[in-house]
TIDREN-934824 format. One record per atom (N, C-alpha, C): residue number from 1; residue in one letter; chain; x, y, z. Coordinates in steps of 0.2 Angstrom, whole numbers, plus 5000, padded with zeros to 4 digits. Layout:
% TIDREN-934824
> k,r,c,x,y,z
> NUM,A,A,X,Y,Z
...
% end
This chain:
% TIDREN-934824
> k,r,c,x,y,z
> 1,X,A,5041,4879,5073
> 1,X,A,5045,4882,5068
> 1,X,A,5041,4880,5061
> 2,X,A,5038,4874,5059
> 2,X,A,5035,4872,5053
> 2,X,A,5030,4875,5052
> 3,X,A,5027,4877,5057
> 3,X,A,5020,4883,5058
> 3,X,A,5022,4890,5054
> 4,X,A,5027,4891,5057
> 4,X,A,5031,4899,5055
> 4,X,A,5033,4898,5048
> 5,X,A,5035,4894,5046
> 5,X,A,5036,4893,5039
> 5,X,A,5029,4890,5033
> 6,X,A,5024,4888,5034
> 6,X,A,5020,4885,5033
> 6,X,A,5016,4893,5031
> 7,X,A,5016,4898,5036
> 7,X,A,5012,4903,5036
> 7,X,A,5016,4909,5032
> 8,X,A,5020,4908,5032
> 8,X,A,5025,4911,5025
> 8,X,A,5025,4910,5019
> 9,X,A,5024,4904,5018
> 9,X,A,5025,4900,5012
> 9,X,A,5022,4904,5005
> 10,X,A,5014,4904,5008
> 10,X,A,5011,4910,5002
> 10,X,A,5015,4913,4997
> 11,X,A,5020,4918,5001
> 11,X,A,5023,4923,4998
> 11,X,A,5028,4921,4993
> 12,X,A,5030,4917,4991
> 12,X,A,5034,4912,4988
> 12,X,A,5032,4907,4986
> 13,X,A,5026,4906,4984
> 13,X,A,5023,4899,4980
> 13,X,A,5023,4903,4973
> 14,X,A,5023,4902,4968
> 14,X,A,5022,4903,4961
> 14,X,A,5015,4896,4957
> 15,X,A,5014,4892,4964
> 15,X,A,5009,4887,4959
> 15,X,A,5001,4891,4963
> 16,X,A,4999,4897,4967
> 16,X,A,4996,4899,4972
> 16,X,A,4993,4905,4965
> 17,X,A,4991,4905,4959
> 17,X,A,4990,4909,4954
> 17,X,A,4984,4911,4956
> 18,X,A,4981,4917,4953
> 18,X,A,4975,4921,4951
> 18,X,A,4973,4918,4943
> 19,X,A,4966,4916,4944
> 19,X,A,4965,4915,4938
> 19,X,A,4965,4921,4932
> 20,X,A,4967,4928,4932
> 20,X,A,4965,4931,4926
> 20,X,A,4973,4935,4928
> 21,X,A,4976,4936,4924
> 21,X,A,4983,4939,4927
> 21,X,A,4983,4950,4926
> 22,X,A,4976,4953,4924
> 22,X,A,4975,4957,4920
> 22,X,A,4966,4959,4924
> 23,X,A,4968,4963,4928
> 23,X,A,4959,4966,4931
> 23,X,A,4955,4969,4925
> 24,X,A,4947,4969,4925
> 24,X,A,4945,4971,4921
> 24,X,A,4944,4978,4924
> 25,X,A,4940,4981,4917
> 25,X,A,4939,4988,4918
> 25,X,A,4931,4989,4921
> 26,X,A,4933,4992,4929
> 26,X,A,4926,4994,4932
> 26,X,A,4928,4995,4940
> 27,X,A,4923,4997,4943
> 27,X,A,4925,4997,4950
> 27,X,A,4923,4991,4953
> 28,X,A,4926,4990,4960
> 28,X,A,4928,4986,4965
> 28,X,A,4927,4986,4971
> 29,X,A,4920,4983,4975
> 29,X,A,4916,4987,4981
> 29,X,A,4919,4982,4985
> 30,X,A,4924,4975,4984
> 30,X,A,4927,4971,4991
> 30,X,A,4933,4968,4987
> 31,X,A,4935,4966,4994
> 31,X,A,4942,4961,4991
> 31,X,A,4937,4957,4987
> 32,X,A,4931,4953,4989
> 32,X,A,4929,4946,4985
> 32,X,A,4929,4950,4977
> 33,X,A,4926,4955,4976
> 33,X,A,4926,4956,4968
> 33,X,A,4933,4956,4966
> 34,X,A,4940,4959,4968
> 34,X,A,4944,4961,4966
> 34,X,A,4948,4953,4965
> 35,X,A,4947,4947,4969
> 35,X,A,4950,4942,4969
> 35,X,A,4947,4938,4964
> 36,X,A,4939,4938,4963
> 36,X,A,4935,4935,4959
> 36,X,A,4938,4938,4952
> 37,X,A,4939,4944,4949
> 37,X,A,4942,4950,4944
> 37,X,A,4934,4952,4942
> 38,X,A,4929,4953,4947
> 38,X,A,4920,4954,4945
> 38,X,A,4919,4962,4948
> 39,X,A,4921,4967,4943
> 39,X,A,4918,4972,4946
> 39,X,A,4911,4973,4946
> 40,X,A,4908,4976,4953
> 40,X,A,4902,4978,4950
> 40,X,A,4896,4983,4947
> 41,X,A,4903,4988,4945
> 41,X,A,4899,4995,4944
> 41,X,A,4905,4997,4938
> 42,X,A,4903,4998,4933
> 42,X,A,4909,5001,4926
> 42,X,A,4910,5005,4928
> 43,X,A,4918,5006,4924
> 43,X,A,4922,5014,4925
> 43,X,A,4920,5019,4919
> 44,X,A,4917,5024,4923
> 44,X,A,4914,5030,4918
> 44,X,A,4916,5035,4921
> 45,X,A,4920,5036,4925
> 45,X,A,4924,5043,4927
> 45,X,A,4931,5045,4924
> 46,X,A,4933,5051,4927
> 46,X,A,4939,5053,4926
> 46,X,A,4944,5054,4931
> 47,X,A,4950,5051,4930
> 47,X,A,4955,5051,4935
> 47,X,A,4960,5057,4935
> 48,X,A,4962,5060,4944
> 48,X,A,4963,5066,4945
> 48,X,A,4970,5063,4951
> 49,X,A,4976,5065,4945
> 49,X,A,4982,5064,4951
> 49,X,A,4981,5070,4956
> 50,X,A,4984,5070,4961
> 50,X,A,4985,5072,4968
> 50,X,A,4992,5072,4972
> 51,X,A,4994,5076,4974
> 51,X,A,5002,5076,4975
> 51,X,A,4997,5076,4983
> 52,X,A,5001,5073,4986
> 52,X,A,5001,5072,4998
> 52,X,A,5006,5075,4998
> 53,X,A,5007,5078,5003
> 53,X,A,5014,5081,5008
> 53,X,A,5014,5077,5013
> 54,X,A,5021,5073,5014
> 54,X,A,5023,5069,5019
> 54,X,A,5030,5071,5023
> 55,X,A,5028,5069,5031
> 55,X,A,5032,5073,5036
> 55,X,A,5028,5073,5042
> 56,X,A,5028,5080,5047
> 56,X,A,5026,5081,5052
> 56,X,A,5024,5089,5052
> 57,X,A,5019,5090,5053
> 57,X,A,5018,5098,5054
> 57,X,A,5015,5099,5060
> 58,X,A,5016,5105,5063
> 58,X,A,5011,5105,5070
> 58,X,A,5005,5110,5068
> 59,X,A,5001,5111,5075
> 59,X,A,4995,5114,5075
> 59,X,A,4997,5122,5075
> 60,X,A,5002,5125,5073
> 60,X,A,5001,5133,5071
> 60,X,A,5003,5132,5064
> 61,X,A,5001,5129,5060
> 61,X,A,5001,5131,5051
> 61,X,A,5006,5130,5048
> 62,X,A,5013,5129,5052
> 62,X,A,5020,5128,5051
> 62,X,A,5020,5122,5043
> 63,X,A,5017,5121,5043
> 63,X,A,5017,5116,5035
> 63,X,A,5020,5111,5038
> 64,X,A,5019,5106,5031
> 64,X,A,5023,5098,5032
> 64,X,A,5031,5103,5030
> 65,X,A,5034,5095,5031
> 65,X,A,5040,5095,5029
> 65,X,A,5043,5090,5026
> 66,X,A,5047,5086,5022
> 66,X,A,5052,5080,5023
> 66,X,A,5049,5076,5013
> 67,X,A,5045,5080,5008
> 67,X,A,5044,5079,5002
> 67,X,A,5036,5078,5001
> 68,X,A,5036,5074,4996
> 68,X,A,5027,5073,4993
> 68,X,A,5027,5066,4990
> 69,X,A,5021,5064,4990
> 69,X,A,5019,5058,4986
> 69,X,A,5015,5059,4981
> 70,X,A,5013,5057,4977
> 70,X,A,5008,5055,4971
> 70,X,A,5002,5051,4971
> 71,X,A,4998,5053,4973
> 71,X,A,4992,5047,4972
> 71,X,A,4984,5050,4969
> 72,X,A,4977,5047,4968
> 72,X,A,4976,5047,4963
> 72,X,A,4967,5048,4967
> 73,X,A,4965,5053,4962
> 73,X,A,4955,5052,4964
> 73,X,A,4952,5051,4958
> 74,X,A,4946,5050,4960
> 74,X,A,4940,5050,4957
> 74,X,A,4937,5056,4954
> 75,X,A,4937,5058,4948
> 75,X,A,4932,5065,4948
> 75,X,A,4926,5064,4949
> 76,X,A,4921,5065,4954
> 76,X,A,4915,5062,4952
> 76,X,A,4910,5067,4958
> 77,X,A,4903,5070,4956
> 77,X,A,4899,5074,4960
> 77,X,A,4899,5069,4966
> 78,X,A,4896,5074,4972
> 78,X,A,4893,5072,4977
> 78,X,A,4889,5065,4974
> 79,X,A,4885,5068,4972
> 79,X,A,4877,5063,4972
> 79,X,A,4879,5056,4969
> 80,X,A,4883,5058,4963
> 80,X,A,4885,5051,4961
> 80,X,A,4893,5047,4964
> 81,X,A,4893,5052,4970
> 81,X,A,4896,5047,4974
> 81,X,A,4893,5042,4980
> 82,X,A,4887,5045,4980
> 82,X,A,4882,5043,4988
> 82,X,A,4880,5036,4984
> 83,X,A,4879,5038,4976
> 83,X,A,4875,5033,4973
> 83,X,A,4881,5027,4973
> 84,X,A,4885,5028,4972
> 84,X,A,4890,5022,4971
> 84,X,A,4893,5019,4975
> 85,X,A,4893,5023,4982
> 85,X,A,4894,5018,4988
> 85,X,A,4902,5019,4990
> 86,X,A,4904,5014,4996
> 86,X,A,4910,5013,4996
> 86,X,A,4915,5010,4993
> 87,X,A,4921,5011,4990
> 87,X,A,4923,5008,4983
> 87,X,A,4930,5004,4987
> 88,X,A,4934,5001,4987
> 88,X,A,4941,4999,4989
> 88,X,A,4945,4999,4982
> 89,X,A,4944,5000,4974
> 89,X,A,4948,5000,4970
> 89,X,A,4945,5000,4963
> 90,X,A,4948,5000,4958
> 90,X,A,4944,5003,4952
> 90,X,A,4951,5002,4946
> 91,X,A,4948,5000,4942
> 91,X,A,4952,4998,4934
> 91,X,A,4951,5003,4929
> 92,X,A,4956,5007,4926
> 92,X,A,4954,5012,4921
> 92,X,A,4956,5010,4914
> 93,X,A,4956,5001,4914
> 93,X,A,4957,4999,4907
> 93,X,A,4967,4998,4905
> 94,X,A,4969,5003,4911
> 94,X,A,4978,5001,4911
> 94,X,A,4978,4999,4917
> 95,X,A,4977,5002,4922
> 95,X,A,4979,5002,4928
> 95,X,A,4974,4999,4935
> 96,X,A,4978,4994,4938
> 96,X,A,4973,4993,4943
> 96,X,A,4975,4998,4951
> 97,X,A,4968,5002,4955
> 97,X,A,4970,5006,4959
> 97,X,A,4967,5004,4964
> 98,X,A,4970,5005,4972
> 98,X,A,4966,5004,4980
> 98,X,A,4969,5009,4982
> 99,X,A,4964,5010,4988
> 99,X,A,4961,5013,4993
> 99,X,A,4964,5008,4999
> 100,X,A,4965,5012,5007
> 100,X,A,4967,5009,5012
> 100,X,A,4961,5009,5015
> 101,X,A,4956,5009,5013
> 101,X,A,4951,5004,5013
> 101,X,A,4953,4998,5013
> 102,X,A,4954,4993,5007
> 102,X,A,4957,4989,5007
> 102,X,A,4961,4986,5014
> 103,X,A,4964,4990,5018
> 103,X,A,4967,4988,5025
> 103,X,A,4962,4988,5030
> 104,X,A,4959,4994,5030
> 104,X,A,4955,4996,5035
> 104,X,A,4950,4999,5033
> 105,X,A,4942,4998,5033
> 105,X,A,4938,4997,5031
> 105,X,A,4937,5005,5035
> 106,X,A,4937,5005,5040
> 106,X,A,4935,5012,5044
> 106,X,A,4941,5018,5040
> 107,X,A,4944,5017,5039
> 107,X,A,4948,5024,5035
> 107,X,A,4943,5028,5030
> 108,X,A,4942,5033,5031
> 108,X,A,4939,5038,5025
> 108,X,A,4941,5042,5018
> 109,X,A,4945,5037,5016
> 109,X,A,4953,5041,5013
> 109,X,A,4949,5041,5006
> 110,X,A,4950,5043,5002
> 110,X,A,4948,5043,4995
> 110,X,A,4955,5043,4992
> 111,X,A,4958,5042,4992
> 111,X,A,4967,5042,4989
> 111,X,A,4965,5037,4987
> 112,X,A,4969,5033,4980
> 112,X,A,4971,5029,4979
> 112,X,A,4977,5029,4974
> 113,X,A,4979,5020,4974
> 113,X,A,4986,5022,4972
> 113,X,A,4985,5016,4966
> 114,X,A,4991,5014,4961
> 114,X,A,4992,5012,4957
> 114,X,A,4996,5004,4961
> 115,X,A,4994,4998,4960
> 115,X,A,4996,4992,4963
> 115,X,A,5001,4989,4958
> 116,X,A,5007,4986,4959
> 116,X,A,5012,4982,4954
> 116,X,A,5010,4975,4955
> 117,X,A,5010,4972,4949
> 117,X,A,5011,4964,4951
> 117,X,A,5017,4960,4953
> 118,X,A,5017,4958,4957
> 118,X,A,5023,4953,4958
> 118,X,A,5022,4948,4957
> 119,X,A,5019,4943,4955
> 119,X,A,5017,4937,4952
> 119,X,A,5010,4938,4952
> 120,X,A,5008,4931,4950
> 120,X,A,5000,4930,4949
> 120,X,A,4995,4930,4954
> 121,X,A,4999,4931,4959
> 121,X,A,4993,4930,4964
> 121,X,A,4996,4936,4970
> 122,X,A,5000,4941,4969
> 122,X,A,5005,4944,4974
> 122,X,A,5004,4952,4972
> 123,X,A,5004,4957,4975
> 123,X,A,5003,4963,4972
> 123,X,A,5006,4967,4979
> 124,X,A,5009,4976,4976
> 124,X,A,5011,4976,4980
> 124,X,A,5009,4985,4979
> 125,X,A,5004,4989,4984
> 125,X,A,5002,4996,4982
> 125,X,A,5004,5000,4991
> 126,X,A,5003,5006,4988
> 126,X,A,5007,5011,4992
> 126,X,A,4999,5015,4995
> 127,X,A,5000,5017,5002
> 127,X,A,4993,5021,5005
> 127,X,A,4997,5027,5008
> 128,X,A,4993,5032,5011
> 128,X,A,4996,5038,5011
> 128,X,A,4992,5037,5020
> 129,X,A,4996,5038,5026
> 129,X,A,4992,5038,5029
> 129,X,A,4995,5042,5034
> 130,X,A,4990,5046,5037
> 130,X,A,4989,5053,5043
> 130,X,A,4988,5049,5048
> 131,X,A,4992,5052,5053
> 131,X,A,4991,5050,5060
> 131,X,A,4992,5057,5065
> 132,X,A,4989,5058,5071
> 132,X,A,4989,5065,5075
> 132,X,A,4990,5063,5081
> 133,X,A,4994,5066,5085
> 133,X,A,4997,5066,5091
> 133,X,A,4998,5073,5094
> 134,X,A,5001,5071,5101
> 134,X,A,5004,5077,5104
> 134,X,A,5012,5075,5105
> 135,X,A,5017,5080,5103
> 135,X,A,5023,5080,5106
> 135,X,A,5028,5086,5103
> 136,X,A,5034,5086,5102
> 136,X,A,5037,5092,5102
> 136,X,A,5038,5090,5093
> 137,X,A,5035,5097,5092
> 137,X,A,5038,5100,5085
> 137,X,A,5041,5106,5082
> 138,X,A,5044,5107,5078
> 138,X,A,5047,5111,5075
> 138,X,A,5044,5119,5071
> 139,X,A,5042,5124,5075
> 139,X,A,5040,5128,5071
> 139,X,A,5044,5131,5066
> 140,X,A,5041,5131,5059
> 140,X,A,5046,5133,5053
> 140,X,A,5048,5141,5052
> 141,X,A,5042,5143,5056
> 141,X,A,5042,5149,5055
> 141,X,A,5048,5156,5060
> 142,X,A,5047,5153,5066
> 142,X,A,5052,5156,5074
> 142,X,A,5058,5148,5074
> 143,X,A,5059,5144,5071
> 143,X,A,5066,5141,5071
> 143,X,A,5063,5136,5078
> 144,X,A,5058,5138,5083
> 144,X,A,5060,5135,5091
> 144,X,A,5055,5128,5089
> 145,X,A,5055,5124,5095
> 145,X,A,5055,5117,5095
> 145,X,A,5047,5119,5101
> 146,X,A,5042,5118,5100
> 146,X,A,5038,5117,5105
> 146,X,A,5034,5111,5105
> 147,X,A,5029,5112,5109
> 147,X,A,5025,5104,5111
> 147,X,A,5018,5109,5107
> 148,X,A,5016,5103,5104
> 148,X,A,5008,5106,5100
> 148,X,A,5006,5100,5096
> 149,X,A,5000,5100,5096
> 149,X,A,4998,5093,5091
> 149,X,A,4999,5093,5086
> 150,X,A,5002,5088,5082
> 150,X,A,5004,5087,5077
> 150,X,A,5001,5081,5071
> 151,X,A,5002,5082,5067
> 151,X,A,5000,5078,5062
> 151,X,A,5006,5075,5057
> 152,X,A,5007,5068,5057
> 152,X,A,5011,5066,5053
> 152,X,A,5007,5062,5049
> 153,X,A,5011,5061,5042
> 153,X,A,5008,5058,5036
> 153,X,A,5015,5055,5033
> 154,X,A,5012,5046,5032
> 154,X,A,5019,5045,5028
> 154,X,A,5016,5039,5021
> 155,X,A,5020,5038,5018
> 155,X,A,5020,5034,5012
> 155,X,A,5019,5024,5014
> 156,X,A,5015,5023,5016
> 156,X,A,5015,5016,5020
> 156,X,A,5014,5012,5012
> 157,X,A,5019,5007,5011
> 157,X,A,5017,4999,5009
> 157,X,A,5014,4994,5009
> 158,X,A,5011,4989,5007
> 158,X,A,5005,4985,5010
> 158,X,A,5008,4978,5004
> 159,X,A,5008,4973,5004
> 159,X,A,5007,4966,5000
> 159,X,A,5000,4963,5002
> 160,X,A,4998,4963,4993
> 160,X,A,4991,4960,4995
> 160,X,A,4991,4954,4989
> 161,X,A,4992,4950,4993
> 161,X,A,4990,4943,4991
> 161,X,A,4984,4941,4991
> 162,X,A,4981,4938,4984
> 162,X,A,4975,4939,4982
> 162,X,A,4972,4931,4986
> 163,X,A,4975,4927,4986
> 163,X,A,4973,4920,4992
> 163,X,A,4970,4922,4997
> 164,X,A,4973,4927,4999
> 164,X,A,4968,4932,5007
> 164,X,A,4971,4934,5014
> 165,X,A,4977,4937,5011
> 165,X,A,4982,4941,5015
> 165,X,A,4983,4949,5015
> 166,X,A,4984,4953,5018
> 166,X,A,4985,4959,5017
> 166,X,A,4992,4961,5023
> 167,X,A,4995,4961,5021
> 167,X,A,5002,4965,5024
> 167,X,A,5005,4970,5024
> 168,X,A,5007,4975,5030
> 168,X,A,5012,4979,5028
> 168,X,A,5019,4977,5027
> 169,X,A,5022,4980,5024
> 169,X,A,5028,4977,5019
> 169,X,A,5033,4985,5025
> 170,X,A,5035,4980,5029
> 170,X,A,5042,4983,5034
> 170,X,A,5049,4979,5035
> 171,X,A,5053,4982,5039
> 171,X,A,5058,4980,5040
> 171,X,A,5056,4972,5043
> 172,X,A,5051,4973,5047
> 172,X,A,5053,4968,5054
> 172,X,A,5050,4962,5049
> 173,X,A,5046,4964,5044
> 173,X,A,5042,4958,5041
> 173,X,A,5045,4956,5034
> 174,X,A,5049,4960,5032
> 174,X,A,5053,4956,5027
> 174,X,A,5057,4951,5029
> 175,X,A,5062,4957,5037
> 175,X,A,5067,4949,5038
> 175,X,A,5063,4943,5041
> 176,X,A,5057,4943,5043
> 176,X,A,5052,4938,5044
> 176,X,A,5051,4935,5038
> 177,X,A,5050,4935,5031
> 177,X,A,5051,4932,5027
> 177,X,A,5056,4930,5024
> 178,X,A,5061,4932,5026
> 178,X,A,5069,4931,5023
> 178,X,A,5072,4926,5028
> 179,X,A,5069,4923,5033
> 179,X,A,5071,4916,5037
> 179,X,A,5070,4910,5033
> 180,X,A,5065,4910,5029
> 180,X,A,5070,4904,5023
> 180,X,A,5074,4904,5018
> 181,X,A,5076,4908,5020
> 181,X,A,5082,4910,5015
> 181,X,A,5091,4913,5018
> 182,X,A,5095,4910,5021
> 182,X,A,5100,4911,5027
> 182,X,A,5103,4916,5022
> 183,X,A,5106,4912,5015
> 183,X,A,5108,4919,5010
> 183,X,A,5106,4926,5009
> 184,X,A,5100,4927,5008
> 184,X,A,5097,4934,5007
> 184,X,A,5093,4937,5013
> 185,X,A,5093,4934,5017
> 185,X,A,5093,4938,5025
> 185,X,A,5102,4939,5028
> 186,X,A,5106,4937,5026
> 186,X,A,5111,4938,5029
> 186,X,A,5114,4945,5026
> 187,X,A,5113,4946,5019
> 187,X,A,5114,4950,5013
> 187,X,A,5108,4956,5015
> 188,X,A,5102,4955,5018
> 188,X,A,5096,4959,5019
> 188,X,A,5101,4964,5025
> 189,X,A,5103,4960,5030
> 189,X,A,5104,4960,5037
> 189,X,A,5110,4966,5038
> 190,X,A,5113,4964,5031
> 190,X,A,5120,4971,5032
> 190,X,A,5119,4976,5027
> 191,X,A,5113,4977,5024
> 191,X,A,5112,4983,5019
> 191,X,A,5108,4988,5023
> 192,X,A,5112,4994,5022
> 192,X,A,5110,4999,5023
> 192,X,A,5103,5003,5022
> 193,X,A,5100,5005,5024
> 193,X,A,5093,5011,5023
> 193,X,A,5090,5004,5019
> 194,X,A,5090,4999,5024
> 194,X,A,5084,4993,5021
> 194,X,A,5076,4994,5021
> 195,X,A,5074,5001,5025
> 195,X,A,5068,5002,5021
> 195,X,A,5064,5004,5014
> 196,X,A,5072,5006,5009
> 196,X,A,5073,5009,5003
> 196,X,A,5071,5003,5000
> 197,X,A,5073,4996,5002
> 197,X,A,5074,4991,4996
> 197,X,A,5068,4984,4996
> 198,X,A,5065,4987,5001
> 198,X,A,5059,4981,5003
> 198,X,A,5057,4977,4997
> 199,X,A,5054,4981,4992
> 199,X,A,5051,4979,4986
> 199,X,A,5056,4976,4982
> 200,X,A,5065,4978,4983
> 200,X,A,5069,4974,4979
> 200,X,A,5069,4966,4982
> 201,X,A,5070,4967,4990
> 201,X,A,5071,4959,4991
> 201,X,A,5065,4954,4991
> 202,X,A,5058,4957,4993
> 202,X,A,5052,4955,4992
> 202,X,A,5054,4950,4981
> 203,X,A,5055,4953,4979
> 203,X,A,5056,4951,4972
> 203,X,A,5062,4946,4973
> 204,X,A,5066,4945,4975
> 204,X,A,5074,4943,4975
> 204,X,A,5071,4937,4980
> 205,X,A,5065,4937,4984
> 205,X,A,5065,4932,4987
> 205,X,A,5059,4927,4983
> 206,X,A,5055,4930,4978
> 206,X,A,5051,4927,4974
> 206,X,A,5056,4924,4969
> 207,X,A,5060,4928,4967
> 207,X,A,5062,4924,4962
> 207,X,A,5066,4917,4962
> 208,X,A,5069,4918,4970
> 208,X,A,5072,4912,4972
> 208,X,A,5067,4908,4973
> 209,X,A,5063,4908,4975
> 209,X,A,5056,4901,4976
> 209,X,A,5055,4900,4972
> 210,X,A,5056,4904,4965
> 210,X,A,5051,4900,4956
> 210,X,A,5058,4896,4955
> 211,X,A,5065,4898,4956
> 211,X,A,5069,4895,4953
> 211,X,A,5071,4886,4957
> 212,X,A,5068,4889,4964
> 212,X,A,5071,4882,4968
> 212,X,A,5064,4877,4966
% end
């Protein structure tokens, strides 16, 4: 049990600081630059929002369904992308942005999203991730249910603690984090559509650690 708490704790330390509270402006080819705040290539592009479709669509063209996200590119030529390599995130002087790169090095995603601070050393960004299968889907088009490969894309959240964590931010892992605290797992425990609130209690449970 001391183990299981020990390896939580991270999340809820408020002495676990990042030395610079404020990324500089330029891009970011590893977690090590991003944690050091040392980009190593300046930001000279232009940034290009992107609306995703998120849901399930099958293989006859029947579209996504179930709304859209927001998320953000690089305006930038072929050439002077080859030249710049793999990037996992980039500062535009407001804003600091990742790539789920950052999660998984093999993704080829060029999305990226905007990150919130949750303390000095805790950060919290959202990746857009496709996955493809076979099973029954919904043609939008004839109203019928048939089986045909499919493709789903949803809005996944991630905490990235800049010490050297990266997590997905879900139900089963917040009430995993909510075990030292009997009061707000118990209040977690009976709230409804608690995948809506993750980032409320992620926060409700920091703020209980600065104060204790």
């Amino acid at each position: 049990m001391m183990k299981r708490y020990l390896s939580l704790i991270f999340l809820c330390s408020y002495f676990l600081t990042f030395s610079q509270s404020e990324f500089k402006k330029g891009v970011y080819k590893s977690l090590n630059e991003v944690k050091q705040n040392t980009p190593s290539s300046p930001w000279e592009y232009n940034l290009i929002s992107k609306y995703k479709t998120l849901g399930q669509a099958n293989s006859g063209g029947a579209g996504y369904v179930n709304g859209e996200a927001l998320f953000y590119r690089i305006s930038i030529k072929k050439k002077e992308a080859r030249e710049l390599g793999s990037i996992i995130g980039f500062c535009d002087g407001r804003k600091m942005y990742m790539t789920s790169k950052l999660v998984d090095p093999s993704r080829k995603s060029s999305l990226f999203s905007p990150i919130e601070r949750v303390n000095d050393s805790v950060y919290v960004f959202n990746q857009y991730i496709e996955t493809t299968g076979y099973g029954p889907s919904m043609n939008m088009v004839s109203g019928s249910t048939q089986f045909a490969a499919t493709s789903t894309a949803s809005e996944t959240q991630y905490i990235l603690d800049l010490n050297g964590s990266i997590k997905e931010l879900t139900v089963d892992y917040m009430t995993e984090l909510l075990q030292m605290n009997d009061e707000l797992l118990e209040e977690f425990n009976q709230t409804k559509r608690k995948e809506k609130l993750l980032l409320l209690y992620l926060f409700k449970l920091l703020d209980d650690g600065k104060s204790n």
